[in-house]
C-alpha positions in Angstrom: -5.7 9.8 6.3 -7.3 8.9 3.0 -3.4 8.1 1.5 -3.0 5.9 4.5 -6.3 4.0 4.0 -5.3 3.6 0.3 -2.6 2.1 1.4 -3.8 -0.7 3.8 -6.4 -1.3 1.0 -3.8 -2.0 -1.6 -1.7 -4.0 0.6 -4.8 -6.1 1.7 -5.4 -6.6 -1.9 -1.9 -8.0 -2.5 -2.0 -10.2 0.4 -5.2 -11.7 -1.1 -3.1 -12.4 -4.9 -0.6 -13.6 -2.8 -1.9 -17.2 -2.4 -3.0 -17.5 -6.0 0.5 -16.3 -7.2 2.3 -18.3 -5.1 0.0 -21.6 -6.5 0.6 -20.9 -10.2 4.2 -20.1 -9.5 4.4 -23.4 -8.1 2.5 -25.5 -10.7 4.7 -23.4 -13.5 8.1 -24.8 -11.6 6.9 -28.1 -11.4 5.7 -28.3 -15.4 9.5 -26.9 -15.9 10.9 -29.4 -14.1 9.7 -32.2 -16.1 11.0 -30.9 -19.0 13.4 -32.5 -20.6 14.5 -31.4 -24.1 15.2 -27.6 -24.9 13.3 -25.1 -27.2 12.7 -22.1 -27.6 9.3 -22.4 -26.3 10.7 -23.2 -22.7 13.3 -20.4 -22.8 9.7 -18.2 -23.3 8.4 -20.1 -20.4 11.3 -19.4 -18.0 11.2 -15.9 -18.9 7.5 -15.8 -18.2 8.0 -17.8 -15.2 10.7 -15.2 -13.9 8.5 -12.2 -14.4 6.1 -13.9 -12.6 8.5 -14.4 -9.5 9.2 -11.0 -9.4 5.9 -10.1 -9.6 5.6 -12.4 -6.7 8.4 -10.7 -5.0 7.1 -7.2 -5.4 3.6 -8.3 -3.8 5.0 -9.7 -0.8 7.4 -7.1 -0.4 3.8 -4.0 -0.7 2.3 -6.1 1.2 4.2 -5.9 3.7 5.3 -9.5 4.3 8.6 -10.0 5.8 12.4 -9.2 4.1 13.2 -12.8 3.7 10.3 -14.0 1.3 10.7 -10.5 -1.5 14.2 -11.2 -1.5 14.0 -15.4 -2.3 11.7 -15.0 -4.7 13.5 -11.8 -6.1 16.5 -14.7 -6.5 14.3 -17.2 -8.0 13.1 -14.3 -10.8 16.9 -13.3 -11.4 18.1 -17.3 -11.3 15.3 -18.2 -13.9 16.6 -15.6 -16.0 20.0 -16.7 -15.8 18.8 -19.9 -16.6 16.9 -18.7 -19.7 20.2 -17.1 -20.7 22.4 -20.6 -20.2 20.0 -22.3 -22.8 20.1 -19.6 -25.1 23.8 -19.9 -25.1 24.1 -23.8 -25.0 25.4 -24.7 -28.1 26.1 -29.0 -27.0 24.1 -31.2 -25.9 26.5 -31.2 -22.5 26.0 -27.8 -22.2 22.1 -28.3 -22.5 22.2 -31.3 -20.1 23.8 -28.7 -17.7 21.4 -26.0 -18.2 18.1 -28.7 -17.9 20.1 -29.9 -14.7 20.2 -26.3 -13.5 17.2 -25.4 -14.5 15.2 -28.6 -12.3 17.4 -27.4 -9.3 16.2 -24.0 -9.5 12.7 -25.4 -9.8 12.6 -27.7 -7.3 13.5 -25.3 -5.0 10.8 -23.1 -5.9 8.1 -25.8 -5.5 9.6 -25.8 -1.8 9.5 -22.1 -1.3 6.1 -21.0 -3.5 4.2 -22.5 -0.2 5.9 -21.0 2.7 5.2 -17.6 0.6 1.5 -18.1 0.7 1.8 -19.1 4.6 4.0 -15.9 5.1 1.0 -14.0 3.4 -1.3 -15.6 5.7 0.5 -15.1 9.0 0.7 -11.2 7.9 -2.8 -11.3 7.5 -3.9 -12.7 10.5 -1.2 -10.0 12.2 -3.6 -7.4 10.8 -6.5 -9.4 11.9 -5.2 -8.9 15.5 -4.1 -5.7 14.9 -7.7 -4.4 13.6 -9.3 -5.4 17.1 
């Protein structure tokens, strides 16, 4: 019983970092976006940026929110570091128009998707809600 409570309590926890995550995760996609010249500064960035969508991921997924939602943002985490990986290994200025070009796509996508996570959070929460009474 007491494992079982733990549970619910961590899970309630995550749905309440959910909204927060999904926020910075956004802002982070759209500062990425408007990037426009590569460094290795920005290949640190993506990298921190896919950790953080993974981190993402792993929330929604403990907390019990859907298959659809863990798995997208599991993509996003594993695209961003493919990403990261295309700049490291641009070596023209073609190749690093390409990368930026994939990168915005990748991150315009995410400034669609970070918001649906949060509501996904919040429908799973009010389910509990209902479920409590």
């Amino acid at each position: 019983m007491l494992t079982c409570l733990a549970l619910v309590a961590f899970n309630v926890a995550s749905l309440g970092d959910i909204p927060k995550l999904s926020s910075d995760i956004e802002a982070e996609a759209r500062a990425l976006a408007a990037i426009d010249s590569v460094s290795p500064e920005l290949i640190a960035r993506i990298e921190s940026f896919s950790a953080d969508a993974q981190r993402l991921s792993t929330t929604l997924s403990s907390a019990g929110v859907g298959q659809d939602m863990p798995c997208i943002f599991q993509g996003i985490a594993s695209d961003a570091r493919e990403r990261a990986a295309e700049f490291s290994a641009a070596d023209t200025a073609a190749e690093q128009d390409a990368a930026l070009m994939n990168l915005r796509v990748l991150m315009d996508d995410t400034v669609m998707l970070a918001p649906l996570a949060a509501s996904a959070a919040a429908d799973r929460a009010h389910e509990r809600n209902l479920a409590r009474r």
